[in-house]
C-alpha positions in Angstrom: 46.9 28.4 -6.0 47.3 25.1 -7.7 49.2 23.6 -4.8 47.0 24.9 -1.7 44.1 23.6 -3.8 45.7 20.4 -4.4 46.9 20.0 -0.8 43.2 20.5 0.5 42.0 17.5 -1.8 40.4 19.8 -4.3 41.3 19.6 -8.4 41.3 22.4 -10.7 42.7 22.7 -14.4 45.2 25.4 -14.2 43.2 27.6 -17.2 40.2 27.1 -14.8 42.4 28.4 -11.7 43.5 31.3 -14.4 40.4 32.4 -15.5 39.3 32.7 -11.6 41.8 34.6 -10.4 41.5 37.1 -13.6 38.0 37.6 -12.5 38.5 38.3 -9.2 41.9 40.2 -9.2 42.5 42.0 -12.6 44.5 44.8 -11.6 47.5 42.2 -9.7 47.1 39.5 -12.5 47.8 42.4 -15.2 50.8 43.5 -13.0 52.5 40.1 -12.8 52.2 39.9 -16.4 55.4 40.2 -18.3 55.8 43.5 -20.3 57.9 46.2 -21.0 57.0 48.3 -17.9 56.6 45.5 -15.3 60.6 44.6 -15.4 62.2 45.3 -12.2 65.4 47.4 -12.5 68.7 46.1 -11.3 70.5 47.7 -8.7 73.6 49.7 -9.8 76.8 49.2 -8.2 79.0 52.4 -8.7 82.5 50.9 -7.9 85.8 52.8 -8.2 87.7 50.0 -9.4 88.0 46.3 -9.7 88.1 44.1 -6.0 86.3 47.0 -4.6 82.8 44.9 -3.9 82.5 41.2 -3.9 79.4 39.8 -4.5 79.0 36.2 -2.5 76.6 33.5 -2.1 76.1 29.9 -1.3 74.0 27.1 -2.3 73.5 24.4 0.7 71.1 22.4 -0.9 73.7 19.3 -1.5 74.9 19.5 2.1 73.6 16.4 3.6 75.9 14.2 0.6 78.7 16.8 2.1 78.7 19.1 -0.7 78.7 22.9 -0.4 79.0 24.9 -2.8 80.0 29.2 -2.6 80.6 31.7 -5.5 82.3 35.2 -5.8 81.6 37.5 -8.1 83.3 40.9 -8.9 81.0 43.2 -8.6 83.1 45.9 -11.4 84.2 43.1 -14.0 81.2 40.8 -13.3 83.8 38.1 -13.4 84.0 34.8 -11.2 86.3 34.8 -8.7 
């Protein structure tokens, strides 16, 4: 909210932005706070066995310098490949 505000020209403090959007939202500003029963679960991987699922990703955001940079991840050890 601080950001589309800011881009429009406007300024707000972020408490006053806060208090606002308490006011007129309670029930999805006291979802998004952090508690014990607002954690989202992990998903579970049931593998038999290690190398059975390989968890990969990449990160492009150094690619115009010509750097790229991918990960591998055992999805039974948790371990880097």
């Amino acid at each position: 909210m601080t950001a589309a505000l800011r881009i429009t020209g406007h300024r707000a403090r972020q408490e006053d932005i806060a208090a606002e959007l308490r006011q007129q939202d309670p029930d999805n500003v006291a979802r998004r706070k952090p508690g014990k029963g607002n954690r989202q679960r992990r998903a579970e991987f049931i593998n038999p066995g290690p190398d059975h699922l390989w968890c990969i990703d990449g990160h492009d955001k150094l690619s115009p310098w010509g750097i790229q940079l991918y990960a591998a991840i055992d999805a039974y050890s948790r371990k880097i490949i």
